[in-house]
C-alpha positions in Angstrom: 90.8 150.2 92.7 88.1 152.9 91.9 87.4 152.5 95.5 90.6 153.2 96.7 91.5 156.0 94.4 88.4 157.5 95.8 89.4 157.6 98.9 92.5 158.6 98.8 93.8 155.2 99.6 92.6 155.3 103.3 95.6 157.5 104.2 98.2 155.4 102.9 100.5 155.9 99.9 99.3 154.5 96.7 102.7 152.1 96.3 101.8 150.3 99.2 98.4 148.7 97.5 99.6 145.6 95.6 96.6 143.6 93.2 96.5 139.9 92.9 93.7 138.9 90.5 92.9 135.2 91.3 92.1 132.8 88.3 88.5 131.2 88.1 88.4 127.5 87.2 85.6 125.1 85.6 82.9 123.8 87.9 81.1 120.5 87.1 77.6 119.6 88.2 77.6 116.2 89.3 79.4 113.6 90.5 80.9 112.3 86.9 83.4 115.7 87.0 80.7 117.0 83.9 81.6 120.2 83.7 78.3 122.7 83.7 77.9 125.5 81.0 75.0 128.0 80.6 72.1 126.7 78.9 71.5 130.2 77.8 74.6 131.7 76.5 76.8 128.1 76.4 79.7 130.0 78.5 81.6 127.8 80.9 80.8 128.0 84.1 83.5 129.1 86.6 84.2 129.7 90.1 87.2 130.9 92.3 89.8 128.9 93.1 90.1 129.1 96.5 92.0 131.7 98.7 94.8 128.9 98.8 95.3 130.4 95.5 97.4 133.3 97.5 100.6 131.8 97.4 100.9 130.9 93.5 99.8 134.4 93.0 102.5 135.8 95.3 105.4 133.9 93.8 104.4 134.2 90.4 103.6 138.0 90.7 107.5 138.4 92.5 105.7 140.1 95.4 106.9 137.6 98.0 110.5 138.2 96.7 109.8 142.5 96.2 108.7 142.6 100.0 111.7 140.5 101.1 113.9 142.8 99.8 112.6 145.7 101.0 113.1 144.5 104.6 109.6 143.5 105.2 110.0 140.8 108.0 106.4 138.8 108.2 103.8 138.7 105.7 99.8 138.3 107.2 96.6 136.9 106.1 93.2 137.1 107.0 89.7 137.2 106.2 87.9 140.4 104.8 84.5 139.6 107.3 86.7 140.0 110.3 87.2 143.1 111.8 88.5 142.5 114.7 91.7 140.3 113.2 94.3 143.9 113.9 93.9 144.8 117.7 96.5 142.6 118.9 98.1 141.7 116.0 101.5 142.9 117.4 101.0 140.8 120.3 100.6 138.1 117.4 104.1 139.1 115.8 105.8 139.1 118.9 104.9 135.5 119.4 106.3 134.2 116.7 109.3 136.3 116.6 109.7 135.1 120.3 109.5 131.4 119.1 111.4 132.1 115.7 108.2 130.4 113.7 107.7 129.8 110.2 104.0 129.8 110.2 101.8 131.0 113.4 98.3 130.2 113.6 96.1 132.9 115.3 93.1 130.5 117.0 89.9 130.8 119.6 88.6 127.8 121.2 85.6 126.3 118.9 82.5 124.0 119.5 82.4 120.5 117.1 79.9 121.5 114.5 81.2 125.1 114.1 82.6 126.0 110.5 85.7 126.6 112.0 88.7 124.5 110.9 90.6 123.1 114.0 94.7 123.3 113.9 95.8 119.6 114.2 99.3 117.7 113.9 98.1 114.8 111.4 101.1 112.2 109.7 100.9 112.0 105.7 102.6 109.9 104.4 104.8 109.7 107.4 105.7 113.1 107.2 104.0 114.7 110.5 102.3 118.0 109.7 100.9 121.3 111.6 98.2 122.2 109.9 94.3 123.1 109.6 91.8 120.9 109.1 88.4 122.0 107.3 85.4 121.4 109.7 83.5 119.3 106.8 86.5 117.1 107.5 86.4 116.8 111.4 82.5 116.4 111.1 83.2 113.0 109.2 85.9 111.9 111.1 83.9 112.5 114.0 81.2 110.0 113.0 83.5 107.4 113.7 86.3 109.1 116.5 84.1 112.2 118.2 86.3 115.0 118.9 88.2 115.5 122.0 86.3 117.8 124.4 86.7 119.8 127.7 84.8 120.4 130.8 82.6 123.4 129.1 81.9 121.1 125.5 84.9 122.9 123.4 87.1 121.2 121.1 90.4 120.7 122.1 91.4 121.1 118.6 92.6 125.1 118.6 90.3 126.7 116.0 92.1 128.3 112.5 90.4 132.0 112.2 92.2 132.1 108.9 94.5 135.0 110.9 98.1 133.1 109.5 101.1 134.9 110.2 104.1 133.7 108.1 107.7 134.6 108.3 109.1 136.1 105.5 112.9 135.0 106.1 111.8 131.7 104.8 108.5 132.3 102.5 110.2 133.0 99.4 112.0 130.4 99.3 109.7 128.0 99.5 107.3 129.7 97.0 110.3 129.9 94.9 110.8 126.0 95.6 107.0 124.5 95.6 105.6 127.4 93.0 103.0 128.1 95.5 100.9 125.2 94.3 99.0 124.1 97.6 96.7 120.9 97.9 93.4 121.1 96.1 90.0 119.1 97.4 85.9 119.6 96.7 83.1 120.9 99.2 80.3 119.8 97.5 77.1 120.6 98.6 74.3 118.1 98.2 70.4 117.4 98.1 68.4 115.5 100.2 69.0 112.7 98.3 72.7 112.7 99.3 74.2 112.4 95.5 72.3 115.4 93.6 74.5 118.6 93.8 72.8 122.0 95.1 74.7 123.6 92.7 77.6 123.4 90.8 81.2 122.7 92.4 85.0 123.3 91.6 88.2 122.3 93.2 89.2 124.7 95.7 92.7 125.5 97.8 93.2 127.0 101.2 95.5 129.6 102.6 96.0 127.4 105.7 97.6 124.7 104.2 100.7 126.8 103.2 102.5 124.2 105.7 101.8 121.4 103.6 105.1 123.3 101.4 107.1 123.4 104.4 110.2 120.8 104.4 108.5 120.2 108.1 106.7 121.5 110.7 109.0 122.5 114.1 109.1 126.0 113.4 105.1 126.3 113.0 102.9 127.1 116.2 99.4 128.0 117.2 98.2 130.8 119.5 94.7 130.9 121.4 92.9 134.3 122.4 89.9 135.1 123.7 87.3 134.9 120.4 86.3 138.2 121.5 89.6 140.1 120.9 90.2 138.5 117.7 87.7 137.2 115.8 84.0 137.7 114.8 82.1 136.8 111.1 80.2 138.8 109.3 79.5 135.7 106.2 75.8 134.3 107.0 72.5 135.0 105.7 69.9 135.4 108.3 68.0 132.2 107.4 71.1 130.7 108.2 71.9 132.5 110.9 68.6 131.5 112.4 69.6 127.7 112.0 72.7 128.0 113.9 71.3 129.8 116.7 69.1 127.3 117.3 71.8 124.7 117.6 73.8 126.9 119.9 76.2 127.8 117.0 77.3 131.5 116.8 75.3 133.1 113.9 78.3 134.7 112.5 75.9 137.4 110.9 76.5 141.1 109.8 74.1 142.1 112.8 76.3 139.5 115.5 79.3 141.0 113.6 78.4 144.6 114.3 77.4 143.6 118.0 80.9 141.9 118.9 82.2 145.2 117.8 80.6 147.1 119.9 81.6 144.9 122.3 84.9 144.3 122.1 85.3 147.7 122.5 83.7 148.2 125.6 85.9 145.5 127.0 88.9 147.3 125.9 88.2 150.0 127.8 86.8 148.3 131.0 89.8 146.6 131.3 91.5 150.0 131.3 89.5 151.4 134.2 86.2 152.7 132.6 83.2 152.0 134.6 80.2 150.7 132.5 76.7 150.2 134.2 76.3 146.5 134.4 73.6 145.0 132.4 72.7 144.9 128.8 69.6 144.8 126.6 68.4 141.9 124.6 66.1 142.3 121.3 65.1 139.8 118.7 66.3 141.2 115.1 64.4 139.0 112.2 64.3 135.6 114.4 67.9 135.9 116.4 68.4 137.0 119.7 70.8 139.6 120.5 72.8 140.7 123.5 73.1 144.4 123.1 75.3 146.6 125.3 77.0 149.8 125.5 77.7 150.7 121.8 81.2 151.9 121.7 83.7 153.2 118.6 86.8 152.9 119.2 89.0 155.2 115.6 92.5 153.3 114.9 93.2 157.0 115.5 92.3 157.1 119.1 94.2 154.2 119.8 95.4 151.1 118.2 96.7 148.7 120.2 95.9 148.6 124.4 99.2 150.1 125.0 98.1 153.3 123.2 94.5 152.6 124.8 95.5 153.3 128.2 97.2 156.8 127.3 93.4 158.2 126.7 91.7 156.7 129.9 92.3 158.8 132.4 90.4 158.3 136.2 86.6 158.6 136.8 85.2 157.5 133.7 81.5 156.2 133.4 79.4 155.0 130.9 75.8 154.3 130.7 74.6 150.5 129.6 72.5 151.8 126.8 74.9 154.6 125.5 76.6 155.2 122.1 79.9 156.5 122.4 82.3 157.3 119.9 86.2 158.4 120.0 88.3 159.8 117.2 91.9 161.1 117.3 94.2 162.3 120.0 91.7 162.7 123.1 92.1 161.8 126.5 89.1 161.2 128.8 89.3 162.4 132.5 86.1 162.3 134.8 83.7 162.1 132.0 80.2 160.7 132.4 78.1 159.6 129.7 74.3 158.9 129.5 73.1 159.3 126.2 75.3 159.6 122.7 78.2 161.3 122.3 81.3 161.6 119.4 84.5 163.0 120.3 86.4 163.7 117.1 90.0 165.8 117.1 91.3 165.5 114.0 94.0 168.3 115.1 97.8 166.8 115.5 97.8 168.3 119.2 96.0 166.2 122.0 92.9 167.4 123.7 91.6 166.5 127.0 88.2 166.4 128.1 87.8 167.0 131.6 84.9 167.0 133.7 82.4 166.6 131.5 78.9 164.8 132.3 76.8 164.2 128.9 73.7 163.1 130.0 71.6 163.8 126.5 68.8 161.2 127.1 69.1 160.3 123.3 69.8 156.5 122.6 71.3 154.5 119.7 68.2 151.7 119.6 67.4 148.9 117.4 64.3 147.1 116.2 62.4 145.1 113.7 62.1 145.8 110.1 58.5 147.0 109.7 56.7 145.7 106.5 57.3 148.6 103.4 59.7 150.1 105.4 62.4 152.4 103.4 65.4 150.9 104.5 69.0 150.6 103.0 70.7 147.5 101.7 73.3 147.7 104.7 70.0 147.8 107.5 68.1 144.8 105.4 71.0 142.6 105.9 71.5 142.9 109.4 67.4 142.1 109.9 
């Protein structure tokens, strides 16, 4: 909240920030449900419940009922490490308006082995469900029944990106009906030995099994994009990050995360006409190799959506492989020509074009290494 406040809420009204404090629960260290307390102090030890928790928090809070009566059509979720979850969100909306859906799943194709659920129709019960399964639960099916795959090794299970578009029309009521209360299971995470826990565990719910509350499934769909337009994960340490390059896994790192940016980015705007140099650097950042190209910024100012995207390309537009370009507010680009770095900022409510300009300033954004004692911030350590 302090956060918030100072920063004047980002630009939006105060009374459009809503808090939800999620309720911790007891985690037990072994395998007997012993719950685990601080040797020191004696305290409990507790852990989140899970982001399932969202819906018991939005029906008992009244929120899900408050939006719906303000004429708020569609209510979305998604993960805090991805970035890229809003470019084509209304593309999203429009899908499941089109198809009159309860529950839409946003997904990207996925690789068995990834930690990316996989959006499945599985019976329970015999009552036939749409619905996510965790990848720690496709991994041990698929010791017995591999995975379905295609030509290029993908799953042809559509993977959940935890992007969930749900319909408000019909979400209230069935918060007000099921209380919100979604299924509960345990990850645990074990030593070598297979029964010793790393650490201590706790049951946990997920946002994605919403439909598990639904009287059925025909109004709930799934819709695959590119990974590149939509998703990207900034959750792993670089040890780990290490581990899954290795097995052909993306690293889902704060450094891959900031790369994919930049990169999703450029492809916006090569698919609106501007010309990028083709070819792209590679360095190797604290063990993992990275493809690094053209680093673009693209302000939700300068454009949010691809519709607004192409009102600011104009013709004749170039941009060197190793430059950093940046765009902010109402500008339009007509036979510009960058080599170098360069940030365009109008902050102004009247458009500006910028025509005819070459900016060839021979001064790169580069990346390297971490030297041994070298001063760097929190945010550079992290990204190797």
């Amino acid at each position: 909240r302090k956060a918030l406040e100072e920063n004047m809420y980002y630009g939006l009204k105060e009374s459009q920030f809503h808090f939800l404090k999620q309720n911790m629960v007891p985690a037990v260290i072994n395998m007997k449900g012993e719950i685990d307390f601080d040797p020191v102090t004696g305290k409990m030890t507790t852990k989140p419940h899970g982001h399932g928790e969202s819906h018991l928090l939005m029906h008992k809070s009244g929120l899900a009922k408050k939006l719906k009566e303000e004429g708020y059509e569609w209510i979305v979720f998604f993960n805090d490490t991805n970035p890229l979850a809003f470019r084509f969100l209304p593309s999203f909306l429009g899908v499941g308006k089109e198809h009159d859906l309860e529950t839409l799943y946003v997904c990207v194709k996925r690789k068995p082995g990834e930690a990316i659920g996989g959006v499945c129709q599985v019976n329970l019960e015999g009552k036939d469900l749409i619905t996510n399964v965790e990848y720690n639960v496709l991994e041990k099916l698929g010791q017995k029944h591999p995975e379905p795959v295609d030509e290029e090794g993908y799953s042809k299970l559509p993977g959940n990106v935890n992007l969930i578009i749900i319909s408000l029309k019909t979400y209230y009521q069935t918060l007000n009906h099921t209380h919100g209360i979604v299924p509960e299971f345990i990850n645990p995470k074990f030593q070598s030995d297979g029964h010793t826990l790393k650490s201590a565990t706790r049951m946990e719910t997920l946002i994605s099994e919403y439909t598990f509350l639904l009287k059925d499934c025909k109004k709930v769909g799934a819709v695959q994009c590119e990974r590149l337009m939509c998703f990207t994960c900034a959750k792993n340490e670089i040890s780990l990050g290490q581990q899954r390059q290795a097995k052909n896994l993306s690293t889902e790192t704060c450094g891959a995360c900031q790369f994919d940016y930049y990169h999703h980015n450029k492809t916006l705007l090569e698919k609106l006409g501007v010309n990028f140099e083709q070819g792209h650097e590679t360095c190797t950042l604290e063990g993992i190799k990275y493809d690094i190209g053209p680093r673009v910024i693209l302000h939700p100012s300068f454009g949010a959506t691809l519709g607004s995207l192409e009102e600011k390309i104009g013709q004749n537009v170039k941009v060197s492989s190793k430059s950093f370009l940046e765009l902010e507010g109402d500008i339009v680009l007509e036979n510009f020509e960058l080599d170098g770095s360069c940030r365009l900022s109008n902050r102004s409510y009247h458009r500006t074009t910028v025509d005819g300009h070459k900016c060839t300033t021979g001064k790169y954004v580069t990346f390297h290494p971490i030297e041994k004692n070298e001063m760097v911030s929190y945010d550079d350590v992290i990204r190797g």
